[in-house]
MITIVEX-213383 format. One record per residue: residue in three letters; x negated, y, z negated of N, C-alpha, C in turn. Coordinates in steps of 0.1 Angstrom, whole numbers, padded with zeros to 4 digits, always signed. Layout:
N
ALAXYZXYZXYZ;...
END
This chain:
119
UNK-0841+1164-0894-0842+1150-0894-0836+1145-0908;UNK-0829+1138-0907-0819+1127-0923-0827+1119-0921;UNK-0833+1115-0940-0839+1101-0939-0824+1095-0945;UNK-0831+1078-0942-0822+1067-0947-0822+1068-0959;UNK-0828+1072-0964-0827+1065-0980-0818+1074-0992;UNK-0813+1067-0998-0805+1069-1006-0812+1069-1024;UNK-0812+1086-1027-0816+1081-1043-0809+1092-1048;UNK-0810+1085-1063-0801+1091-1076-0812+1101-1089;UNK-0822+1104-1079-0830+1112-1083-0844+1109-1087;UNK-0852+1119-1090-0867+1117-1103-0862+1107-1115;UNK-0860+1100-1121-0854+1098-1138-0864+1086-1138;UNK-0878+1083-1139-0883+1079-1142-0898+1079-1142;UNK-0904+1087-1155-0922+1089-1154-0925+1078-1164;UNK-0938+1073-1154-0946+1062-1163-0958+1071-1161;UNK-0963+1072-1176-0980+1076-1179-0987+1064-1186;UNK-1000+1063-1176-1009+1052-1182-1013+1060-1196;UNK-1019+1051-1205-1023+1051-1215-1033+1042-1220;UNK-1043+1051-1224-1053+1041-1234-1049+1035-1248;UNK-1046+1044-1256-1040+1039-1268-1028+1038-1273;UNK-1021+1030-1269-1004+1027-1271-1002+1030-1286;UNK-1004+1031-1294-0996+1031-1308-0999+1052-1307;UNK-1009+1059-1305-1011+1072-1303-1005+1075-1291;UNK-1003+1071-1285-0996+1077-1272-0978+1080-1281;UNK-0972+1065-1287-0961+1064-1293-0961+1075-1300;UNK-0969+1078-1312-0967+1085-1317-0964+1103-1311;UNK-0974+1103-1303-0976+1116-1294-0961+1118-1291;UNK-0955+1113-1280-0947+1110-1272-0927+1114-1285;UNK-0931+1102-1292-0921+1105-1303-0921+1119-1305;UNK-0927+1127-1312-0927+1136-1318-0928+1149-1302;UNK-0931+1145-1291-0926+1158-1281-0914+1155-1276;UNK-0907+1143-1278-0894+1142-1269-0886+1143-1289;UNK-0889+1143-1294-0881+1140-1309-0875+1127-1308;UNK-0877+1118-1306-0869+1103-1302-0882+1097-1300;UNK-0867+1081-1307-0878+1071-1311-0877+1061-1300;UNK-0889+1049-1296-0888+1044-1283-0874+1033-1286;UNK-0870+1032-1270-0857+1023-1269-0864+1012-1265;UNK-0872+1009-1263-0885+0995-1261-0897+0999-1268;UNK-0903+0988-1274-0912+0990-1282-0922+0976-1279;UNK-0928+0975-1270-0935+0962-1266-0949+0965-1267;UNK-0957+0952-1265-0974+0957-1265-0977+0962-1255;UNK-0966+0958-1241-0970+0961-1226-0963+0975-1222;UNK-0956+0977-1231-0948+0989-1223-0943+0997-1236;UNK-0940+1012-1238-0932+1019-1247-0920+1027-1238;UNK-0910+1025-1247-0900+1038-1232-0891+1043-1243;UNK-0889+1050-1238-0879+1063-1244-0872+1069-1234;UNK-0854+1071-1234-0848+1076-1229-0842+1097-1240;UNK-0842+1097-1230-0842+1116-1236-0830+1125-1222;UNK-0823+1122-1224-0815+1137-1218-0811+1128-1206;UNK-0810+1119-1202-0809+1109-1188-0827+1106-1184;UNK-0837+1109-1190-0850+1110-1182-0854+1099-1191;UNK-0860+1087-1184-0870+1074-1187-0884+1078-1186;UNK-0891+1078-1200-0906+1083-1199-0910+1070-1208;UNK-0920+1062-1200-0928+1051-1200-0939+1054-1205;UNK-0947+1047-1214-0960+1044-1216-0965+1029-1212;UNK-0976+1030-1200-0979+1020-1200-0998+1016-1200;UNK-1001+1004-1216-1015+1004-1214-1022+0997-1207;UNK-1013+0995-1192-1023+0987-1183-1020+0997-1169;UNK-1020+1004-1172-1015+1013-1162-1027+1019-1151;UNK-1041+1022-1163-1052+1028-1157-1062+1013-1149;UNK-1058+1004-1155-1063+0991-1149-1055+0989-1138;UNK-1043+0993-1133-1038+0987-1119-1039+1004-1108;UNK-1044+1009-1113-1050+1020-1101-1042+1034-1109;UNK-1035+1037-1119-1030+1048-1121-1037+1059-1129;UNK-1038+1069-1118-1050+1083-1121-1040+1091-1134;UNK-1026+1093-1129-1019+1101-1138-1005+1096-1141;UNK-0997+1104-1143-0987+1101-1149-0977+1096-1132;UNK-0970+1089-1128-0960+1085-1120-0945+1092-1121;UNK-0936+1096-1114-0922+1096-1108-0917+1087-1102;UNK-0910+1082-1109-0900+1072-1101-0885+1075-1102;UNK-0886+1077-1080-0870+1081-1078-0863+1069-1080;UNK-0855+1073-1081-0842+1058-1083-0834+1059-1067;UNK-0836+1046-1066-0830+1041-1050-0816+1026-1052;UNK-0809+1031-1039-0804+1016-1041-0802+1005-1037;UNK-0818+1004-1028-0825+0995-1022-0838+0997-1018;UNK-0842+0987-1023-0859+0994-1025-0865+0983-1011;UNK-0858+0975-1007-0861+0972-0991-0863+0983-0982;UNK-0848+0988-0981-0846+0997-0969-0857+1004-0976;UNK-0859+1011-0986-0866+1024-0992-0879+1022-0984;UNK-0888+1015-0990-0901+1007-0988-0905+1009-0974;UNK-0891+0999-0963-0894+1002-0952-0895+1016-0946;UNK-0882+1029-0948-0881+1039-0944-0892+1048-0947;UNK-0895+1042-0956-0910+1054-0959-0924+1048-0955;UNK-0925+1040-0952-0936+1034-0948-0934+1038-0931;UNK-0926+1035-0926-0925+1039-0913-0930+1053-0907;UNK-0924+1061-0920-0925+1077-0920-0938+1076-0927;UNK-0949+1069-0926-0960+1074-0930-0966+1073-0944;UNK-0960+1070-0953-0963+1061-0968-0968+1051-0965;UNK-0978+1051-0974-0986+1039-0980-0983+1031-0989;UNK-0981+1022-0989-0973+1008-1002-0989+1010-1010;UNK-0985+1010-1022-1000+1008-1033-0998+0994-1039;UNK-0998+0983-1041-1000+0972-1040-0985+0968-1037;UNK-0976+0956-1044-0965+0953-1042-0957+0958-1048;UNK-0942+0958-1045-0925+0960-1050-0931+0950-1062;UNK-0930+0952-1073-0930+0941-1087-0914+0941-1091;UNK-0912+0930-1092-0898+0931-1109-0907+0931-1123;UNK-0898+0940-1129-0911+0944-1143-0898+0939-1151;UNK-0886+0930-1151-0883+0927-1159-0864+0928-1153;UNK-0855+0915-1156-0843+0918-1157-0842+0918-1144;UNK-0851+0919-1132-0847+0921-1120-0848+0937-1113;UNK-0852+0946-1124-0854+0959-1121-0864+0955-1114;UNK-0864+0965-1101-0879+0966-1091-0886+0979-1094;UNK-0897+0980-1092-0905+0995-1087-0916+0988-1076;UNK-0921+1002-1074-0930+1002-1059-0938+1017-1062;UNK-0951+1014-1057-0958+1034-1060-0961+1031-1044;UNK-0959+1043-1041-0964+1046-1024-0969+1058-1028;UNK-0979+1063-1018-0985+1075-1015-0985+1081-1003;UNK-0978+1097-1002-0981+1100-0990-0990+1107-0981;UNK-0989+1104-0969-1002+1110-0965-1014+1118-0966;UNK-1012+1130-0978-1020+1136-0986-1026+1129-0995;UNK-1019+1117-1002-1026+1106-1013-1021+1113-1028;UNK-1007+1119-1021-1000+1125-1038-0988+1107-1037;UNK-0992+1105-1051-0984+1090-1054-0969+1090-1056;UNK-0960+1083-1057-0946+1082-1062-0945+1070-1063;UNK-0932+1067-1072-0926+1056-1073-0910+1053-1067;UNK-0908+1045-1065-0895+1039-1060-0890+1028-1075;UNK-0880+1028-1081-0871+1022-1089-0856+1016-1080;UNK-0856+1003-1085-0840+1001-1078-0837+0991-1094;UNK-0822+0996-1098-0819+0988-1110-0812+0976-1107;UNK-0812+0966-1115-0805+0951-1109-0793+0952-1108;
END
């Protein structure tokens, strides 16, 4: 069976976080790089093509662990094709900025993922 969906891979983990300035720090010093966003809502760092997020509201909107987000090039069709096929939408598609989307679904086991589509 071919699914519909089209992606450009894993390239993006978001880990919730309790303490954003120690996570930064943490984070800096295992990737050796310094964040390419530095906000109160969000830290990110790009490293080798791979986007690794810190985010400290992360454990407040339902996140147990760290997130994967595949990169899609429609997070419509995506959304629908996997839901159809048995994924669970975990609350809504959000734009987190610029028009970038994400989405976390979980599949039938209740192992999570994300969906990314860039504007």
């Amino acid at each position: 069976m071919t699914a519909g969906v089209t992606t450009a891979g894993m390239q993006t983990v978001i880990y919730p976080v309790t303490d954003l300035a120690s996570a930064r720090e943490l984070y800096s010093a295992l990737l050796g790089a310094a964040p390419i966003m530095d906000e109160p809502y969000y830290v990110g760092f790009r490293v080798a093509g791979q986007d690794v997020g810190l985010d400290p509201n992360g454990h407040k909107r339902g996140m147990t662990g760290p997130v994967g987000y595949w990169h899609v090039q429609s997070m419509e069709q995506t959304v629908a094709e996997l839901t159809a096929r048995g994924a669970t939408l975990q609350g809504s598609v959000t734009d987190v900025g610029g028009g970038k989307l994400i989405a976390t679904l979980a599949d039938r086991d209740g192992n999570t993922f994300g969906v990314l589509q860039q504007p």
